[in-house]
C-alpha positions as CSV (number, residue, x, y, z in Angstrom):
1,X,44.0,4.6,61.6
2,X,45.0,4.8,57.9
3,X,40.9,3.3,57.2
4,X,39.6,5.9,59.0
5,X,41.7,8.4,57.9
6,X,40.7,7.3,53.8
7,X,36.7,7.3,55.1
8,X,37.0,11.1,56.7
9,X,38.8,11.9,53.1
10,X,36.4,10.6,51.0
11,X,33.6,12.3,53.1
12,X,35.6,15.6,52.3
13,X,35.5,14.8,48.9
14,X,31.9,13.9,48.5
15,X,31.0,16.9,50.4
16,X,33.3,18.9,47.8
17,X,32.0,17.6,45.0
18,X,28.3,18.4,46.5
19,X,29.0,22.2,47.2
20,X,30.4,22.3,43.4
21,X,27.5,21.1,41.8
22,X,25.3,23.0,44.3
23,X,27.3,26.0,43.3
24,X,26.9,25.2,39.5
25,X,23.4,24.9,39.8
26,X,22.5,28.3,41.5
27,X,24.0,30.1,39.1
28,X,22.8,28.8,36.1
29,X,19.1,30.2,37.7
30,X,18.1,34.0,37.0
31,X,19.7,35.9,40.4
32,X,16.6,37.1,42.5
33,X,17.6,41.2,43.3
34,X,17.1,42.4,46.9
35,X,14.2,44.7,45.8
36,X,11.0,43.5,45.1
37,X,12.0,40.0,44.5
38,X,12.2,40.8,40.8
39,X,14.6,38.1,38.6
40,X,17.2,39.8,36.8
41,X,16.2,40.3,32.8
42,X,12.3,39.3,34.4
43,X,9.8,41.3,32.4
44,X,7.4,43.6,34.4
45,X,4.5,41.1,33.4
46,X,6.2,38.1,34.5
47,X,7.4,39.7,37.9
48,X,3.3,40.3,38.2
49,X,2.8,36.5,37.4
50,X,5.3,34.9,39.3
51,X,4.3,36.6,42.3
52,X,0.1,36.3,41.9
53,X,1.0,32.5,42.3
54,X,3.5,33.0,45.2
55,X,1.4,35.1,47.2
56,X,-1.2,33.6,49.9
57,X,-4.7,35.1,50.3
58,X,-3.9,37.1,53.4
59,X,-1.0,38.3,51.7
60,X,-3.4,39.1,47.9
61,X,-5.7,40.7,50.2
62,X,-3.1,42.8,52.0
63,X,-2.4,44.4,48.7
64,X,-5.9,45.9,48.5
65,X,-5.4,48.1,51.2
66,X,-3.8,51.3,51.3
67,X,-3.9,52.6,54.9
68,X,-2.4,55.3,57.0
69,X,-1.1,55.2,60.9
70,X,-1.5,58.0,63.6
71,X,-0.1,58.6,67.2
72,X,-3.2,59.2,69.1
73,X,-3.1,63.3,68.7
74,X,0.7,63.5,68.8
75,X,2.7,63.6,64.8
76,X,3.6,60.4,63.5
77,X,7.2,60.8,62.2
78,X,8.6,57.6,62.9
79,X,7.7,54.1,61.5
80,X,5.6,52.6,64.7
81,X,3.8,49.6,65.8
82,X,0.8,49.8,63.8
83,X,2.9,51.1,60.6
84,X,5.3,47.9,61.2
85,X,1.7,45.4,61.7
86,X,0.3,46.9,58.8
87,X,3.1,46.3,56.3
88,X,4.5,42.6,58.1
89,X,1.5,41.0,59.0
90,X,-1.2,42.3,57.2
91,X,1.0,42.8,53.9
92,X,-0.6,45.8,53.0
93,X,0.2,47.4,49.6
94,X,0.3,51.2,50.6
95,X,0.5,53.6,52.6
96,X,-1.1,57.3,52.6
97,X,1.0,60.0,54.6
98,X,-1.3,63.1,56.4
99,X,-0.3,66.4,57.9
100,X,0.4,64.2,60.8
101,X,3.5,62.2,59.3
102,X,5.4,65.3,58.2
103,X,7.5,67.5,59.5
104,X,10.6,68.2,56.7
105,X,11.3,66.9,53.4
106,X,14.4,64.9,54.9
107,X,12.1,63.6,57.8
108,X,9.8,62.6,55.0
109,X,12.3,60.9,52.8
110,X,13.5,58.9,55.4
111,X,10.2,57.7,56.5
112,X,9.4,56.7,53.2
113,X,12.9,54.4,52.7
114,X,12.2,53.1,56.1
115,X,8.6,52.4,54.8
116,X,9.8,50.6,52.0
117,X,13.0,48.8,53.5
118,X,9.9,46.8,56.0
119,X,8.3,46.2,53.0
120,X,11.6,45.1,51.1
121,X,11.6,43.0,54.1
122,X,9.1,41.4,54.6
123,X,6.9,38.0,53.4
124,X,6.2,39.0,50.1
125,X,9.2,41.8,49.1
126,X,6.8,43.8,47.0
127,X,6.8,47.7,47.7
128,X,4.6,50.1,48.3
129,X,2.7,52.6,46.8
130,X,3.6,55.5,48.9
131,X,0.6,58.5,48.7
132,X,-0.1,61.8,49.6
133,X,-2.9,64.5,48.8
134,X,-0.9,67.3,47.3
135,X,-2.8,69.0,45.1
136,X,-1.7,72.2,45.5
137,X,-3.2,75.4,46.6
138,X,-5.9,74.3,49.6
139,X,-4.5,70.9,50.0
140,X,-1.3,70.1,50.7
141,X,0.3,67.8,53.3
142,X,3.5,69.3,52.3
143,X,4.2,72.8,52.9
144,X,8.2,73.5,53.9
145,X,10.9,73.0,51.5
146,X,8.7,72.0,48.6
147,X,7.1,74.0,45.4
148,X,3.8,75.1,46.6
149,X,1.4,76.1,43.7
150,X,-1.8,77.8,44.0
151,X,-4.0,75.2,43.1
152,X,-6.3,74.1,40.2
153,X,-8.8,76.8,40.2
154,X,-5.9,79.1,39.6
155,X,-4.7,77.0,36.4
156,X,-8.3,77.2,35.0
157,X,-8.1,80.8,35.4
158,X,-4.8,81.0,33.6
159,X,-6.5,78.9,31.1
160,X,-3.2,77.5,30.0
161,X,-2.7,73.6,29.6
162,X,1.0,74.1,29.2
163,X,1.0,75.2,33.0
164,X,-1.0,72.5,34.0
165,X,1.1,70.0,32.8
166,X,4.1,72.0,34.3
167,X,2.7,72.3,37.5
168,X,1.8,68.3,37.6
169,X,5.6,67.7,36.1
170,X,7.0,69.8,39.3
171,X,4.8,68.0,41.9
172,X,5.6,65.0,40.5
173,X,9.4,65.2,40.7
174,X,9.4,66.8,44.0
175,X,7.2,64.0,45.7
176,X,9.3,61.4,43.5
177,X,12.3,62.7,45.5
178,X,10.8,62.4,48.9
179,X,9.8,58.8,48.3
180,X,6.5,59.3,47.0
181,X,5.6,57.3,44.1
182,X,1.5,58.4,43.9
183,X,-0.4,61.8,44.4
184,X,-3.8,61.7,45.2
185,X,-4.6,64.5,42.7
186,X,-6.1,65.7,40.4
187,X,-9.5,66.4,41.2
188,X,-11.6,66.4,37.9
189,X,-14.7,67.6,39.9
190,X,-16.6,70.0,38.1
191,X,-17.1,72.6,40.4
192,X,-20.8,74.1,39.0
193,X,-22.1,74.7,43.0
194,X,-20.9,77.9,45.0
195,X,-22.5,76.0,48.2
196,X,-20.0,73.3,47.7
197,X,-18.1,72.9,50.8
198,X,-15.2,71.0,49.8
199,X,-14.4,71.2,46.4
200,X,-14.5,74.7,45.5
201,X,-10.9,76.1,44.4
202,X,-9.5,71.9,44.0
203,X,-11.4,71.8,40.7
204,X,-10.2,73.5,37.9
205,X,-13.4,75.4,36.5
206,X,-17.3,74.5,36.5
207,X,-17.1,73.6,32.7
208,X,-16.2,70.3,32.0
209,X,-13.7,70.2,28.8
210,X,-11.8,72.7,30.9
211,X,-11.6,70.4,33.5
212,X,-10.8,67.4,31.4
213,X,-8.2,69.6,29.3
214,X,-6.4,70.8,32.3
215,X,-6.6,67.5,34.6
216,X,-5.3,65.7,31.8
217,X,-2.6,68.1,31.1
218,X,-1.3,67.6,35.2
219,X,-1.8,64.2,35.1
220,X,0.7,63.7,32.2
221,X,2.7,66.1,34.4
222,X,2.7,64.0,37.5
223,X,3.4,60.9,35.2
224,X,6.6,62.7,33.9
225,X,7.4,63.7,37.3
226,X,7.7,60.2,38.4
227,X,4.9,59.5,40.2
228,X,1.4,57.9,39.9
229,X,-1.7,59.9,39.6
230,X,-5.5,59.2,40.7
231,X,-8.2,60.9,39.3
232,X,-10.9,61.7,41.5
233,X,-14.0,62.2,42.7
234,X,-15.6,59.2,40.6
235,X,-18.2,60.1,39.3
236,X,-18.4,63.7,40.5
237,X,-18.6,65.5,43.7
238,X,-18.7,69.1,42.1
239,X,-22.3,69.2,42.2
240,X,-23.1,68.7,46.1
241,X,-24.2,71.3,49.2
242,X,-22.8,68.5,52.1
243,X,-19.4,66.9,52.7
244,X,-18.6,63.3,52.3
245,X,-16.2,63.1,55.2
246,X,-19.3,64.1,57.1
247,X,-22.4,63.0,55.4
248,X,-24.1,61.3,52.4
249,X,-24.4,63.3,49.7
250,X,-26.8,63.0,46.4
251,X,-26.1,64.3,42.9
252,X,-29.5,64.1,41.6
253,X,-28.9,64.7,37.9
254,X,-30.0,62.9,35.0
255,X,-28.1,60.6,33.3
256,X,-28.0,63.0,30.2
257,X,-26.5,65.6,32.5
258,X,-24.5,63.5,34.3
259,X,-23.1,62.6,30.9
260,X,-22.7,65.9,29.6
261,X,-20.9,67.3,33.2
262,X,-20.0,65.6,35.7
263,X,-18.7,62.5,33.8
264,X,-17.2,63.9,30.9
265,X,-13.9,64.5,32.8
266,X,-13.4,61.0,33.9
267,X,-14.4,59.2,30.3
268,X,-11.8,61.5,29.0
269,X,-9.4,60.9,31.5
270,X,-9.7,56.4,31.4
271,X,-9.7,57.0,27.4
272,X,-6.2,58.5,28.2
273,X,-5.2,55.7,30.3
274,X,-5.3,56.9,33.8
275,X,-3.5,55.3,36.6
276,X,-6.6,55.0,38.8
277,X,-9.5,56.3,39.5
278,X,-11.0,57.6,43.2
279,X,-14.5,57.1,43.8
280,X,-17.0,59.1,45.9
281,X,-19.0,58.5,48.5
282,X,-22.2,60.0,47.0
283,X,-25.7,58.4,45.7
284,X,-26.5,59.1,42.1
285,X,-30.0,57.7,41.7
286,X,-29.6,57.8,37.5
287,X,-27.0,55.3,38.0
288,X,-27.8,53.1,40.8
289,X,-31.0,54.3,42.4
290,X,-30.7,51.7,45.5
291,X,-31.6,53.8,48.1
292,X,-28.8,55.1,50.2
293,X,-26.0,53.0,48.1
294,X,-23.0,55.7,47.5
295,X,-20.9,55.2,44.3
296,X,-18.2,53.1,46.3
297,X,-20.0,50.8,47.3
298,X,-22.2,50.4,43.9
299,X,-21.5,47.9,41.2
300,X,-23.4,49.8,38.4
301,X,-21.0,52.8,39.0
302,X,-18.1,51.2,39.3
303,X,-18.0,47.5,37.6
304,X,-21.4,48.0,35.1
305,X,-20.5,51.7,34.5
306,X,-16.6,52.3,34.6
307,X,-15.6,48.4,33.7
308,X,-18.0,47.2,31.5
309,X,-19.3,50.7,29.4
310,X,-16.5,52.9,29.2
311,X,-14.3,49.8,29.2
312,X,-11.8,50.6,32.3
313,X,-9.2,48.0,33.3
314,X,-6.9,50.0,35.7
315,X,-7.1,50.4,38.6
316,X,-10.1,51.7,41.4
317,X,-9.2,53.0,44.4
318,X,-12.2,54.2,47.0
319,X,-11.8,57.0,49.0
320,X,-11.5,57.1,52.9
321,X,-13.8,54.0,54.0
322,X,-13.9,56.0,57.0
323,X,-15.6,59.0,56.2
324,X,-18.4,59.9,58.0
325,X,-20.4,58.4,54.4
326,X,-19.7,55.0,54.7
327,X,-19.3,54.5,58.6
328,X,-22.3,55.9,59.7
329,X,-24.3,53.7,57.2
330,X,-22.8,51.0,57.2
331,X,-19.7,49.9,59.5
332,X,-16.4,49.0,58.3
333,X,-16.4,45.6,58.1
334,X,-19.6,45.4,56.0
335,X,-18.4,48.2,53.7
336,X,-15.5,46.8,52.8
337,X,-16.7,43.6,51.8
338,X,-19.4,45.6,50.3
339,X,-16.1,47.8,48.0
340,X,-14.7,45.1,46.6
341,X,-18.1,43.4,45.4
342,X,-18.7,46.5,43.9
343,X,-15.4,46.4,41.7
344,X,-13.1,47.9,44.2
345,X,-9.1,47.1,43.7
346,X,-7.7,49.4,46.6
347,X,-9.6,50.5,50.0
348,X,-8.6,53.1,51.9
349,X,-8.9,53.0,55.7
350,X,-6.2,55.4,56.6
351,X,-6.9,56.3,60.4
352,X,-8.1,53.9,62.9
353,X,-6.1,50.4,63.7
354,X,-9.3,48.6,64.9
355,X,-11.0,49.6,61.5
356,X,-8.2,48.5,59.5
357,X,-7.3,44.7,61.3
358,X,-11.2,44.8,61.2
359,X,-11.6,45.9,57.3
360,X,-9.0,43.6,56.3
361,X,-9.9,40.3,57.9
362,X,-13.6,40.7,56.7
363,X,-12.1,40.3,52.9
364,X,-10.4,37.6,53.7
365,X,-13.2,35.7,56.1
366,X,-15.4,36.8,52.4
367,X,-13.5,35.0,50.6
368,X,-13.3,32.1,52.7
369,X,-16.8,32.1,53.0
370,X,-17.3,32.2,49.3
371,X,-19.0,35.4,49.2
372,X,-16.0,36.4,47.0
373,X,-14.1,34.4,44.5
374,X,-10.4,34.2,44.8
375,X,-10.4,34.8,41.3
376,X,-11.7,38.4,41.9
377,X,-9.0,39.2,44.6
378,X,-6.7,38.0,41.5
379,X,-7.8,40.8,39.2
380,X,-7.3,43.1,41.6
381,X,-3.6,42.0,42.4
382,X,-3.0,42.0,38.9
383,X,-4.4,45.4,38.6
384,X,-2.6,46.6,41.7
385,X,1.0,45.1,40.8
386,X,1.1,46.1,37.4
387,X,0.4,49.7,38.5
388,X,3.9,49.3,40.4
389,X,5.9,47.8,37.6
390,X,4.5,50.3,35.5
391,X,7.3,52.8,33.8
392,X,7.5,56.1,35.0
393,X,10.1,57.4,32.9
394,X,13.1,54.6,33.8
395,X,11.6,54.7,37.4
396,X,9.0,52.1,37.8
397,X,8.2,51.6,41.8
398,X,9.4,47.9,41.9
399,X,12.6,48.7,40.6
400,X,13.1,52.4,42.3
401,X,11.0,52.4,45.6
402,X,13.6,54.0,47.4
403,X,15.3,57.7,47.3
404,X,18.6,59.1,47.7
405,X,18.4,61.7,50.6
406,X,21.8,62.9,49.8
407,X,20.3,64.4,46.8
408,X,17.1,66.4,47.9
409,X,18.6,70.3,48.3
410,X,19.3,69.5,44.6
411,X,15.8,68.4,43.9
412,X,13.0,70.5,45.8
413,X,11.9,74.2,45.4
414,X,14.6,75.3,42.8
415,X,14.6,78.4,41.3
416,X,13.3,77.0,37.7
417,X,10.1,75.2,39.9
418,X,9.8,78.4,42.0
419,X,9.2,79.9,39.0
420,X,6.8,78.1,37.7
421,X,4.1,78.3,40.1
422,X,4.7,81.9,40.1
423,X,3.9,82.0,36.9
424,X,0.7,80.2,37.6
425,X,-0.3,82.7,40.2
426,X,0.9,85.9,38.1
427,X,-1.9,84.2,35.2
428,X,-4.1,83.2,37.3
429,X,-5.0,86.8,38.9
430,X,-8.6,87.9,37.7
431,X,-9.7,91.6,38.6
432,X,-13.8,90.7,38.2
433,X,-14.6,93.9,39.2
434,X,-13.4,98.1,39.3
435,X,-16.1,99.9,39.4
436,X,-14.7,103.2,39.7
437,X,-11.2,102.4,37.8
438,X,-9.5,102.5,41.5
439,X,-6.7,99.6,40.2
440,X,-3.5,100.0,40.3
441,X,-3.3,101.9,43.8
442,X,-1.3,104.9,43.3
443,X,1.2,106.2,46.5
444,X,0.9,109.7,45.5
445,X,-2.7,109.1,46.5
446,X,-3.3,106.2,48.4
447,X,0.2,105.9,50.6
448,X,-1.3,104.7,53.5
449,X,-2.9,101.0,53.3
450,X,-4.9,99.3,56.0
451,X,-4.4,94.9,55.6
452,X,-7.4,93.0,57.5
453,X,-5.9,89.3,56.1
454,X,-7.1,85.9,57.9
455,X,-3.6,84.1,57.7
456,X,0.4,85.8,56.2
457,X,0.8,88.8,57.4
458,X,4.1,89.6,57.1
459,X,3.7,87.5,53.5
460,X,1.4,90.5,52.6
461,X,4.1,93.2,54.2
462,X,7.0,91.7,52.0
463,X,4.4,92.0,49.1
464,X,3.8,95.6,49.1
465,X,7.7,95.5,49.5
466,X,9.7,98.2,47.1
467,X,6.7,100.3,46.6
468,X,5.9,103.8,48.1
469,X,2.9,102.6,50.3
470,X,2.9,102.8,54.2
471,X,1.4,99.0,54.9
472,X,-0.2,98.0,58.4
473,X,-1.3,94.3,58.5
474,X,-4.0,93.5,61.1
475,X,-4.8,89.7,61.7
476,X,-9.0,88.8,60.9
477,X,-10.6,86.1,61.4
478,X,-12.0,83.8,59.0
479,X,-15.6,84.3,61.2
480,X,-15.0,87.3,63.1
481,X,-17.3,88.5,66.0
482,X,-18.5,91.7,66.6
483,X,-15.3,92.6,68.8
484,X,-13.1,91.5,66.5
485,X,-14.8,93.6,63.7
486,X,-14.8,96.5,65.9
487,X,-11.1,96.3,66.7
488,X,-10.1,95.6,63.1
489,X,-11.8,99.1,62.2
490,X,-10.1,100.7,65.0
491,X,-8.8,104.2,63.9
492,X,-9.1,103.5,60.7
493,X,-8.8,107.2,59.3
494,X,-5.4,106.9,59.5
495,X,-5.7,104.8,56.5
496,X,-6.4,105.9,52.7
497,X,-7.3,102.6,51.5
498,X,-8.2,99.0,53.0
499,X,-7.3,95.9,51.5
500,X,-9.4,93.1,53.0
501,X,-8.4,89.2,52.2
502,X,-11.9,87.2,51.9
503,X,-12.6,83.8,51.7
504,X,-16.0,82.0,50.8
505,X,-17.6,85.3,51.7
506,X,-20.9,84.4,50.4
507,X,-21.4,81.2,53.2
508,X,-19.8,83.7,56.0
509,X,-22.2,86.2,57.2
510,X,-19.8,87.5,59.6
511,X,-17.5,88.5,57.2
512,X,-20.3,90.2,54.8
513,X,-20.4,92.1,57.7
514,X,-17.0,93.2,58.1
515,X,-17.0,94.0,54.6
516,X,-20.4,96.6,54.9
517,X,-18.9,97.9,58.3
518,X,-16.0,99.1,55.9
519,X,-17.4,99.8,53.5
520,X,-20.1,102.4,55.6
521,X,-16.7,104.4,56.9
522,X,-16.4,105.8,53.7
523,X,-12.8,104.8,53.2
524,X,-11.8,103.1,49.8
525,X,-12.3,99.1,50.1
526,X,-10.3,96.4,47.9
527,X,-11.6,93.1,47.9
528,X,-8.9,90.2,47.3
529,X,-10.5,86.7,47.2
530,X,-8.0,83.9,48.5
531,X,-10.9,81.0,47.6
532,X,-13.8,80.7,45.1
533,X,-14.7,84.0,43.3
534,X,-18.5,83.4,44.4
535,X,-17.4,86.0,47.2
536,X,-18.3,89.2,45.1
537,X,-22.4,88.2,44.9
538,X,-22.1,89.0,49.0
539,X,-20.4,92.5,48.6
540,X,-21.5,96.0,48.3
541,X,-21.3,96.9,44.2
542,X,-19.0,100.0,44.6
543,X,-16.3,97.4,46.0
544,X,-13.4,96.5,43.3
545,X,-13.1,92.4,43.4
546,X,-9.9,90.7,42.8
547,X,-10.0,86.7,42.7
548,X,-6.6,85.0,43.4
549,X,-8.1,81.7,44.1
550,X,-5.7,80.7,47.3
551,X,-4.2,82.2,50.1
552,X,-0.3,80.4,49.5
553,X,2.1,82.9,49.9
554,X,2.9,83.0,45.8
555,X,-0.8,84.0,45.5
556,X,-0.6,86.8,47.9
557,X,2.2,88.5,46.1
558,X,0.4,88.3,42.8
559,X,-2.4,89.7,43.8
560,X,0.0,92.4,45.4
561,X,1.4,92.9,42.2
562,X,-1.7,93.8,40.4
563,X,-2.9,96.0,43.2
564,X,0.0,98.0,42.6
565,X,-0.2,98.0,38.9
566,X,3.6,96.1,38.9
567,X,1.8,93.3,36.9
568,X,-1.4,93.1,34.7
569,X,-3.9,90.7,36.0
570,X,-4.3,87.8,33.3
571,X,-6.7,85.6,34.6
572,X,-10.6,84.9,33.5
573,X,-13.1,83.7,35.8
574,X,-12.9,79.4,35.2
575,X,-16.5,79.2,36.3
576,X,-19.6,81.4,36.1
577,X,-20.9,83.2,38.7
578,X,-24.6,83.0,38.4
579,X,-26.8,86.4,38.0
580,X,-23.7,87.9,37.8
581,X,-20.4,86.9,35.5
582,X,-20.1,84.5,32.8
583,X,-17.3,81.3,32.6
584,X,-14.8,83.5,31.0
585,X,-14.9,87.0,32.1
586,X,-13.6,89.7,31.5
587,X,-13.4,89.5,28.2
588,X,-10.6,91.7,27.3
């Protein structure tokens, strides 16, 4: 008895002294933190290091993507199956939230930190870049609870830098707040088309130091803010009659002009150290005249061009891999592939499961195949994960990927950021024409006012709020038929005046010809343009022009203001309106 009680003690005491020295050992090592896997007192640069040579290629590769997730053609509030495969087993490195995904800012928020936490959680620990297109004004994903502003074609008519950087400094702290950590804005387009059909009012003005200045300027502001930013459409997409989410455009400039316009926003903007930069899904023949090749998928515009020329090392990002663009010419699978030959770091594929699993596998079987070098998927992981260990103020996204819900009443749509973009819509308003000195509307002589408005009715009622007018709103469509024209001018000499809200007028015959229709009753007509100014080339000349640049509810009440002579209009038309008014006007 007494042996075997001496052998079970000395077991006890080896096994002792081998927890102690285990013990010992453990913490003389750095202490690994639960976010990120980042080594306490580890440098950004080494966290990126230590984890390129951790990380397999399916998990490298995973990094590349940035993707979004759907519910067939219900929302998608909640982390679900393919949010949860994404992030776990194909290790993506973002994700890109749509209409779809919101619902309110605390819905948001909580998303996002459930985002993250699977992230946190899984093979690799590294977070996510979390991304949204709120640009203000036209797009937003973001609507309730949040500082809306009126977008960049009202900054350009403000013509104030100070207000751009404000506005980008706002965004940027809101979104930061929700769990955000990179906006897909600003557009440096230069917007020197009034056929374009989806840039328009998301540029800042059709001359390019005005767009460089003032993309700049919001790009600081989003950087103060918090969050990431991504300049785009690389190289240009101002210049173009078609849509990229439905077809392939062509920008058929010279290189000379292509130089002096469209790319002068985007040199200026990688000279200042940009975050990233979005490329387009457009063929531009001086740069790569391959037939058919867009600039995504083109190493002269983005490795020979963006790399190697202007000397660009951070990081490129493409833009939806599944816009109509790229699919319909050349599949997922292939384009992908394709991207990252080209000097892609991040692909987008933010819709369709099959076309993601699909996307990502075909990297990978590339690389296995030798078609592309691990060493390239290295630069881009570099690329990528210094982008989030990069310091935005003391908040770099490996360190800070989550947000504190308790703390978002404090944070979003204060009075101080409410104020700002009202600011930005009370400079932004641009009376362009009066022929016949009718602004301000006076009640002693126009009391009764007639709204035809396509969308905020009772925004426009509590507008015209405080003064002496007797306001009806009627709703208009954006394309209204001849009934709908006809019941919009139905008894309308009740009315002394009609205000009518117009938007791209000049590609809408149907509204030209609600505008002659009341223009021919003889009653006094104010035009208020909620989108580009090129609206006033499609109206009758006697009819005063007001351009607020967006319909958001602070652009409605600015306009309002100025109708009613409560506020001067301070804005000057940020692009020319050919045959008609210069980049500039009026010059006061």
């Amino acid at each position: 008895m007494k042996r075997a009680y001496g052998r079970k003690a000395l077991a006890v005491l080896i096994l002792a002294v081998i927890l102690t020295l285990s013990l010992w050992f453990f913490s003389t090592q750095s202490p690994v933190s639960h976010i990120g896997g980042k080594a306490e007192g580890e440098t950004g640069d080494e966290w990126v290091e230590r984890k390129i040579q951790e990380m397999s290629l399916e998990e490298k590769v995973g990094q590349m993507f940035m993707v979004g997730f759907q519910n067939g053609n219900q929302p998608a509030l909640e982390m679900n199956e393919q949010a949860q495969a994404l992030i776990q087993d194909y290790h993506v490195g973002g994700m890109v939230l749509f209409d779809r995904n919101v619902d309110s800012p605390e819905q948001v928020a909580e998303l996002n930190n459930t985002l993250q936490s699977t992230a946190e959680n899984g093979s690799t620990g590294v977070p996510l870049f979390i991304s949204i297109d709120q640009e203000g004004g036209k797009v937003l994903r973001i609507r309730d609870g949040v500082t809306v502003f009126p977008g960049n074609m009202a900054l350009g008519a403000t013509g104030d830098v100070e207000l751009s950087r404000q506005s980008g400094k706002v965004m940027g702290e809101e979104l930061r707040a929700l769990g955000i950590n990179m906006n897909l804005a600003p557009s440096l387009d230069v917007n020197n088309n009034d056929q374009n059909p989806i840039i328009g009012v998301r540029s800042f003005s059709s001359d390019p130091d005005q767009v460089a200045e003032m993309g700049i300027a919001q790009m600081e502001g989003f950087r103060e803010g918090g969050v990431l930013s991504v300049v785009k459409h690389f190289p240009g997409h101002g210049d173009t009659d078609s849509d990229s989410h439905i077809d392939l455009p062509t920008v058929a400039h010279s290189m000379e002009q292509l130089e002096e316009v469209e790319l002068k926003p985007f040199q200026r903007a990688t000279d200042e150290g940009v975050d990233a930069v979005m490329s387009a899904h457009i063929t531009f023949p001086a740069i790569d005249d391959t037939p058919g090749l867009p600039g995504t998928l083109s190493p002269r515009v983005l490795t020979d061009l963006l790399r190697k020329e202007w000397g660009y090392d951070g990081v490129i990002m493409t833009d939806d891999m599944e816009m109509g663009a790229i699919v319909d010419n050349f599949g997922a699978s292939d384009a992908a592939v394709r991207a990252v030959k080209a000097g892609a770091d991040i692909l987008l594929v933010v819709h369709e499961w099959e076309r993601q699993k699909e996307s990502i596998e075909a990297v990978i079987q590339a690389v296995e195949k030798g078609e592309i070098s691990e060493q390239r998927i290295d630069q881009s992981t570099r690329r990528i994960l210094q982008l989030k260990a990069k310091p935005l103020g003391q908040k770099s996204i490996v360190d800070h990927p989550y947000t504190d819900l308790e703390s978002l009443p404090e944070k979003l749509a204060t009075s101080e950021h409410t104020r700002q973009a009202e600011k930005v819509a009370e400079q932004s308003i641009t009376v362009v024409r009066d022929p016949n000195n009718q602004l301000p509307l006076n009640p002693s002589r126009t009391a009764r006012i007639l709204i035809l408005t396509p969308a905020y009715e009772e925004e426009w009622e509590k507008a015209f709020q405080g003064f002496d007018f007797q306001v009806e709103t009627r709703s208009v469509p954006l394309i209204p038929k001849p009934e709908e024209r006809q019941e919009a001018l139905a008894g309308i000499a009740a009315y002394d005046v009609v205000v009518v809200a117009l938007s791209q007028t000049q590609m809408r015959p149907d509204q030209q010809a609600l505008v002659t229709e009341l223009n021919q009753t003889g009653k006094a007509v104010i035009a208020v343009g909620l989108d580009t100014p090129y609206d006033v080339v499609a109206l009758p000349s006697n009819i005063p022009y007001i351009a607020a640049y967006s319909s958001q509810p602070v652009s409605i009440h600015a306009a309002v203001a100025v109708v009613t002579g409560k506020k001067d209009p301070g804005g000057k038309l940020p692009v020319a309106i050919p045959d008609f008014y210069p980049l500039g006007h009026p010059d006061r």
